[in-house]
VMD Tcl script that draws the C-alpha trace (Angstrom):
set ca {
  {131.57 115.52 -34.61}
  {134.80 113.42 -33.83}
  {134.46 112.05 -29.98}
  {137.03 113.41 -27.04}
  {138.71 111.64 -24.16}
  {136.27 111.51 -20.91}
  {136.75 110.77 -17.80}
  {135.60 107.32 -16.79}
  {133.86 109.48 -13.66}
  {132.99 112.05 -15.76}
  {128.69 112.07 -16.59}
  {127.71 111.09 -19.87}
  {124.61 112.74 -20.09}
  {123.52 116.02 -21.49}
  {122.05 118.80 -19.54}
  {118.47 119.42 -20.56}
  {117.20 123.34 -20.85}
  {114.26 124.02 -18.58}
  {112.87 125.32 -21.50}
  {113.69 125.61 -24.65}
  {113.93 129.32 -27.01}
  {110.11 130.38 -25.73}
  {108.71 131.86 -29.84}
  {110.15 128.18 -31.16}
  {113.26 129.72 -32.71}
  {116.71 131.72 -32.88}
  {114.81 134.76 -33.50}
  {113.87 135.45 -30.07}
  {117.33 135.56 -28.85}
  {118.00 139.19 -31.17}
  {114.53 140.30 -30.74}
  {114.22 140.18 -27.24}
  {117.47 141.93 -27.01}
  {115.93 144.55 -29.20}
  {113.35 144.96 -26.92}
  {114.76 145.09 -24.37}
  {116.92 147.98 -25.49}
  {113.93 149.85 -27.04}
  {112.63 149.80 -23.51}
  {115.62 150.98 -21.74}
  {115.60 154.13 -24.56}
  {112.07 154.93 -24.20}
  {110.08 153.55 -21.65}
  {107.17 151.42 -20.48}
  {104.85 153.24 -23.24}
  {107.16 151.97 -26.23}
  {104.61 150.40 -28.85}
  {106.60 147.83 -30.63}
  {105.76 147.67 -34.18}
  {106.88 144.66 -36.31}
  {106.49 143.09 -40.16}
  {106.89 139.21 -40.18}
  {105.66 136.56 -42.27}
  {105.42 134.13 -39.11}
  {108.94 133.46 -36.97}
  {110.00 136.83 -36.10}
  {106.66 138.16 -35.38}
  {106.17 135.08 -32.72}
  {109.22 136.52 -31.13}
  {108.00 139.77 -31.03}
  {104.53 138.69 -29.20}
  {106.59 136.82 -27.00}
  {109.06 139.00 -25.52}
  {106.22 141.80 -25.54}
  {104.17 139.55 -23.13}
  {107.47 139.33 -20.49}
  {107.86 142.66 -20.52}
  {104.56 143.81 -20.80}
  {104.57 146.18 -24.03}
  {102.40 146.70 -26.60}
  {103.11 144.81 -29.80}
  {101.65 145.25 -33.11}
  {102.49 142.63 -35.81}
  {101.99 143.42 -39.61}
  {101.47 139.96 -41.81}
  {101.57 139.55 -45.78}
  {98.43 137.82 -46.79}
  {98.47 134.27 -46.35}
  {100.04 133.75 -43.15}
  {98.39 130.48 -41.57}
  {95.82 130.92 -38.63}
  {97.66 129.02 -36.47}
  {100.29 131.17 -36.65}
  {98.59 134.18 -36.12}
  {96.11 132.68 -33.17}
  {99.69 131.86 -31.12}
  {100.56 136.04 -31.75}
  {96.74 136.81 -30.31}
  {97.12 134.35 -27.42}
  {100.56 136.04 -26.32}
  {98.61 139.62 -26.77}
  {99.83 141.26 -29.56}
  {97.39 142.71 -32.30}
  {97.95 141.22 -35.88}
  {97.18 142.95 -38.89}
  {97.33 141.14 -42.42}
  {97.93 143.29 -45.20}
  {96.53 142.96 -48.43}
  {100.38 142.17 -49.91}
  {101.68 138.51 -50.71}
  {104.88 139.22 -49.86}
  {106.91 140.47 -46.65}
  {108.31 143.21 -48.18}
  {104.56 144.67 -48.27}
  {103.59 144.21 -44.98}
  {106.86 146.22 -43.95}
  {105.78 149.03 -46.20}
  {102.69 148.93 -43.97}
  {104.61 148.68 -40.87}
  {106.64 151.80 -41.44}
  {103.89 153.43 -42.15}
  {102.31 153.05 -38.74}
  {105.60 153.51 -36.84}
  {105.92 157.19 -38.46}
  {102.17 157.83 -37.25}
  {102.59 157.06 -33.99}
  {105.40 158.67 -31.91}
  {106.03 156.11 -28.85}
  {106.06 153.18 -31.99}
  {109.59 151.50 -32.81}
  {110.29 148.94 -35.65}
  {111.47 146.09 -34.41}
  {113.80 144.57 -37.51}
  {113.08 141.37 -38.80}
  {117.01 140.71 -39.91}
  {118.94 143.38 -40.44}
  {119.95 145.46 -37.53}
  {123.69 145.47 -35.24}
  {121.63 144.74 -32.32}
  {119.86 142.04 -33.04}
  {122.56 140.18 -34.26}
  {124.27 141.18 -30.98}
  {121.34 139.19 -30.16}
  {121.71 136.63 -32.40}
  {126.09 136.23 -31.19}
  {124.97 134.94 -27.88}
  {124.73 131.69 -29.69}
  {128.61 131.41 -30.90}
  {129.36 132.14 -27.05}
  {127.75 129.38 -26.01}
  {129.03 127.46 -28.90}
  {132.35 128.38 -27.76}
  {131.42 127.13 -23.84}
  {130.12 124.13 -24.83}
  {132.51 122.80 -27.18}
  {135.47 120.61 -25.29}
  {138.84 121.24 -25.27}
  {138.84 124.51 -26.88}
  {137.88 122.71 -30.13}
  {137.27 125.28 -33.11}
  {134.71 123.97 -35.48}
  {135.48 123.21 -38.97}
  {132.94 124.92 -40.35}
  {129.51 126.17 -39.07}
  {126.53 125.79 -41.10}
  {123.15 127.99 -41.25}
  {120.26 128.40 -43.26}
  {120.20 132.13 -44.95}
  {117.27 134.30 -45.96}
  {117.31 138.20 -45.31}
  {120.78 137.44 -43.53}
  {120.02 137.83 -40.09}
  {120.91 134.32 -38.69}
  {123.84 134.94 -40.59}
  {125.16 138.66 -38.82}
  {124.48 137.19 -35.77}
  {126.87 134.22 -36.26}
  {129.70 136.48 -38.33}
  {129.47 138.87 -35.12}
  {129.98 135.99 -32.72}
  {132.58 133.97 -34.58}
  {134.62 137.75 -34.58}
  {134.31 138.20 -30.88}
  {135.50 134.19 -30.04}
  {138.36 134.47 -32.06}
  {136.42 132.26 -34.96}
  {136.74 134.82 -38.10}
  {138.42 132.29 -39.81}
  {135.38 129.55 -39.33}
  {133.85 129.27 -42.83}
  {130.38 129.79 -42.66}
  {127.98 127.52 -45.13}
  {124.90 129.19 -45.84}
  {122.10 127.19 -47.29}
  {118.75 128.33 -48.62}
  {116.36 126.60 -51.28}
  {116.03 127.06 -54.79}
  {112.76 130.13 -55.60}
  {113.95 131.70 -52.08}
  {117.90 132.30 -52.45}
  {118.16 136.42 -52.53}
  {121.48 136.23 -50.56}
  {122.81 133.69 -53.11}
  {122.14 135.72 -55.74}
  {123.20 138.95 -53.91}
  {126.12 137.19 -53.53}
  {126.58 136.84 -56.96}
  {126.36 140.51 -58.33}
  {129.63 140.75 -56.20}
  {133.34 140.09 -56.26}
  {133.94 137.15 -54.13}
  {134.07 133.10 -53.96}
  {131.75 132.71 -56.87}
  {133.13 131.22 -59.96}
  {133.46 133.49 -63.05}
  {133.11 137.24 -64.16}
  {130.39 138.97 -62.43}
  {129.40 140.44 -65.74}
  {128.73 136.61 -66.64}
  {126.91 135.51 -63.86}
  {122.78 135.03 -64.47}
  {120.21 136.11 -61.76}
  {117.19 133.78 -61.63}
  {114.08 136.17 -64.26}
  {112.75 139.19 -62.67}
  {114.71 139.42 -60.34}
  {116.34 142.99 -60.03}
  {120.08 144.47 -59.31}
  {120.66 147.04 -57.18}
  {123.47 149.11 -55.96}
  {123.81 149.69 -51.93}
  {126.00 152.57 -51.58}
  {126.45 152.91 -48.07}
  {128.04 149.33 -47.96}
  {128.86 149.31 -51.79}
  {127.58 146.23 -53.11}
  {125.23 145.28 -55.02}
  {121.75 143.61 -53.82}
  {119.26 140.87 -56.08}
  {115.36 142.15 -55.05}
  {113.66 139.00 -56.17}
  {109.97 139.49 -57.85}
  {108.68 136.15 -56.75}
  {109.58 133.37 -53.88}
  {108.20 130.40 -55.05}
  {110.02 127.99 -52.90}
  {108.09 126.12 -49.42}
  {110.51 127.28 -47.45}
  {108.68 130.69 -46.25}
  {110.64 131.25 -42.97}
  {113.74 131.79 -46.20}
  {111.24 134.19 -48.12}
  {113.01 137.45 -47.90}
  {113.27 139.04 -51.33}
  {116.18 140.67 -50.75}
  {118.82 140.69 -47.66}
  {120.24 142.77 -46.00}
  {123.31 144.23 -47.52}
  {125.35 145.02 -44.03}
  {125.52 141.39 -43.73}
  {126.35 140.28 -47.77}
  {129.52 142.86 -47.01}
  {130.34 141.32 -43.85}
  {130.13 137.79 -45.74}
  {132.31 138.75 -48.62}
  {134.97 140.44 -46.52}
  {135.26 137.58 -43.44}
  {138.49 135.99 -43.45}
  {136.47 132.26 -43.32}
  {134.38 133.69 -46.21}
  {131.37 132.23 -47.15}
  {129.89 129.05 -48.93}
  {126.72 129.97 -50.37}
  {124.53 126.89 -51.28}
  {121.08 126.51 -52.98}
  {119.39 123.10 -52.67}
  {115.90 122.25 -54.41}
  {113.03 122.24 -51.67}
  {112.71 118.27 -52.25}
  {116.02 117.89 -50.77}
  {115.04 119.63 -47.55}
  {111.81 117.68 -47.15}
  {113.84 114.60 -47.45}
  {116.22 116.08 -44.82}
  {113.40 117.18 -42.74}
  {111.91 113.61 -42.52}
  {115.23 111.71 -41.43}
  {115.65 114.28 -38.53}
  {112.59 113.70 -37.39}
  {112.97 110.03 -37.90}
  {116.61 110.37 -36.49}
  {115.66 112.44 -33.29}
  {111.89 112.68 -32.84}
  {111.52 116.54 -33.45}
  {110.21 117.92 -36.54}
  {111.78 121.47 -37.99}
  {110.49 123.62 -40.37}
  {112.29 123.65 -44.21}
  {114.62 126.50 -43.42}
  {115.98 124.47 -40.62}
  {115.86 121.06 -42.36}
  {117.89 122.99 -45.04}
  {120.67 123.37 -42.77}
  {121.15 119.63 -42.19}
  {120.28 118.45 -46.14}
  {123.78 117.89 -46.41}
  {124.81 116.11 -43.64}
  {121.97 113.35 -44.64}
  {124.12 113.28 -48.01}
  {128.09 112.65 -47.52}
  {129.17 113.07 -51.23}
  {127.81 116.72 -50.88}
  {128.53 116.77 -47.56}
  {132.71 116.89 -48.57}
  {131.94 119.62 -51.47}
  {131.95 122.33 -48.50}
  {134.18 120.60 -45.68}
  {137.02 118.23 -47.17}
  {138.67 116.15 -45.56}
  {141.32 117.70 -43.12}
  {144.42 118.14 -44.86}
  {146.06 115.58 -42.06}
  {144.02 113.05 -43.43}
  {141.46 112.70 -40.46}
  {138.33 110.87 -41.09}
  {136.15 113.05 -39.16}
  {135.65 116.88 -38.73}
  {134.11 119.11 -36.50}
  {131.32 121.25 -37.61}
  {128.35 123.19 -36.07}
  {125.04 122.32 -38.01}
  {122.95 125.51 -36.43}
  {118.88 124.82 -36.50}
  {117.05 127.73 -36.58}
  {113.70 126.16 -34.95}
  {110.48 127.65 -35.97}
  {106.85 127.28 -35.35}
  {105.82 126.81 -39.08}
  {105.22 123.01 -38.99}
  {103.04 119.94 -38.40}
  {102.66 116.72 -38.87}
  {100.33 117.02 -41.84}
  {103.23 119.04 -43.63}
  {105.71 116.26 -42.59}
  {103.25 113.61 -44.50}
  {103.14 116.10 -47.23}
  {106.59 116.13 -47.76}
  {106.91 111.74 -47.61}
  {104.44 112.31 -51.17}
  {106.07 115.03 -52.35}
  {109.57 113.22 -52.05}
  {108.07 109.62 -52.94}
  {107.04 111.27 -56.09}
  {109.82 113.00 -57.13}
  {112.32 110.42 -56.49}
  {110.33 108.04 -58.46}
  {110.20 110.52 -61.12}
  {114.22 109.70 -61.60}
  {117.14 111.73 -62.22}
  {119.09 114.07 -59.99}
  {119.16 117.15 -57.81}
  {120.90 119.80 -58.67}
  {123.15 121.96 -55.98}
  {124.70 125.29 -56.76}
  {127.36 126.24 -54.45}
  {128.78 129.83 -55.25}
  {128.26 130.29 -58.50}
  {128.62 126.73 -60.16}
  {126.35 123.29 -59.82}
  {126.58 119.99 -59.18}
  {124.22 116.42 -59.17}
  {123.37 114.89 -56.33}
  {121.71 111.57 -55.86}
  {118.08 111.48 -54.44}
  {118.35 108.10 -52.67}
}
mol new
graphics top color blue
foreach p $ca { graphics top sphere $p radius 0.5 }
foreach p [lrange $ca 0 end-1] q [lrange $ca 1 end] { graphics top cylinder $p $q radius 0.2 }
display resetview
């Protein structure tokens, strides 16, 4: 971000938060505000009822615990136990269903919120209120930002597309609909890339001539007409990404913003390696979807494929890198990722990017 004038009185530190987002990630900012309107509509005997695969459900437990609710939290199979001891600790009952995949335990949720009367789903991603929740963090964007500066471009990971509403909301209520927005997600976990796709839009090409990734399925969502990609498998490590399909409020909202949208997919080896120099860089270690984010930052020539230079010739631009947090890493995953990288980089060759609907190479080291 390109430096402004100070004040030579003026401090030159940074205000440190008491605390910082209190589930480990953006989520609790759109979930607690979804709790907290449940409550208002129904009471102190609301049962909130969630499906998670880790991040959302945290948030959930969380905000239950301040304001004393019941929570029930519905996990695919294969959720780690340290995830779901931090749920039990902050009181909520966990249930792991006998499904892989997030879209199962949801079946299983729904099912229990039309058995019980006092339950409510809380959404994972796609709901107007919790990216109302979600905004709050363009406003302080906005605030915090000097001279009225409007970023260049603001970039996010993207998985079922609830990071994403949240931001498109907030960026309309700033005045910042003409921000582009760079959504990243990782190769094996890119539904809102490829839901992207099965649309008219940025992509390159006929839609008609555009390939979806094998198995994965096309479907039409009439009351936002466009189409959706439901992907059969996730394969990529990036799990807090591993939606198999988005929501399709938020694909319209991305296709018709006057910014638009640059939809990238990056292998998951490029993410390690980005996930490593942050915490090398500044000492904090992020999960994949967040080191996603900032892969191309670490990596200038790619960097430029999604913000030129401005067309005054300026060497420098200003853009918002958002990281999502997230409780779903350690430092044995961080040494995981050194061999996984060492290996693959001394395996040779190049990574490949796509960026709305064609690909490029870019250099491992």
């Amino acid at each position: 971000m390109s430096t402004n004038h100070m004040n030579r009185d003026e401090k030159l530190w940074l205000e440190t938060p008491l605390m910082l987002q209190p589930s480990q990630s953006f989520k609790y900012r759109g979930i607690s505000h979804f709790a907290q309107h449940a409550l208002r509509m129904h009471g102190q005997g609301v049962h909130l009822i969630i499906a998670s695969s880790g991040n959302a459900g945290i948030a959930a437990a969380c905000v239950a615990k301040v304001l004393k609710l019941r929570c029930t939290i519905y996990l695919p199979h294969g959720v780690s136990q340290p995830t779901i001891e931090l749920m039990r600790r902050e009181g909520a009952e966990v249930v792991v269903t006998e499904g892989a995949y997030y879209s199962q335990a949801l079946q299983c949720a729904k099912a229990a919120v039309e058995a019980e009367p006092k339950a409510v789903m809380v959404p994972g991603y796609d709901d107007p209120i919790l990216w109302e929740g979600h905004a709050s963090m363009v406003h302080e964007m906005q605030r915090q930002l000097l001279d009225g500066i409007k970023p260049d471009a603001i970039f996010c990971s993207l998985g079922g597309g609830g990071l994403a509403g949240g931001i498109i909301e907030g960026c309309k209520a700033v005045g910042w609909d003409d921000v582009p927005l760079v959504g990243v997600e990782t190769h094996g976990s890119n539904c809102f890339y490829q839901s992207l796709s099965l649309n008219e839009g940025p992509f390159v090409g006929e839609v008609a001539s555009r390939a979806i990734s094998e198995g994965t399925r096309a479907e039409r969502n009439v009351e936002h007409d466009v189409h959706i990609a439901h992907l059969s498998s996730l394969p990529s490590k990036a799990t807090s990404l591993g939606a198999s399909s988005p929501s399709a409020a938020i694909v319209k909202k991305a296709l018709e913003r006057k910014g638009g949208i640059r939809s990238v997919c990056i292998p998951d080896e490029m993410a390690m390696q980005a996930a490593i120099n942050f915490a090398e860089d500044h000492k904090t270690l992020v999960e994949l979807a967040c080191s996603a984010t900032i892969a191309p930052a670490y990596k200038p020539s790619v960097f430029r494929k999604f913000v030129p230079e401005s067309a005054s010739g300026a060497n420098s631009v200003n853009v918002i890198l958002v990281l999502c947090g997230g409780f779903k890493v350690s430092l044995a995953d961080m040494e995981e990722y050194r061999r996984v990288v060492a290996a693959d980089v001394a395996a040779g060759g190049d990574w490949v990017v796509a960026y709305n609907g064609d690909t490029f190479a870019a250099s491992k080291v």
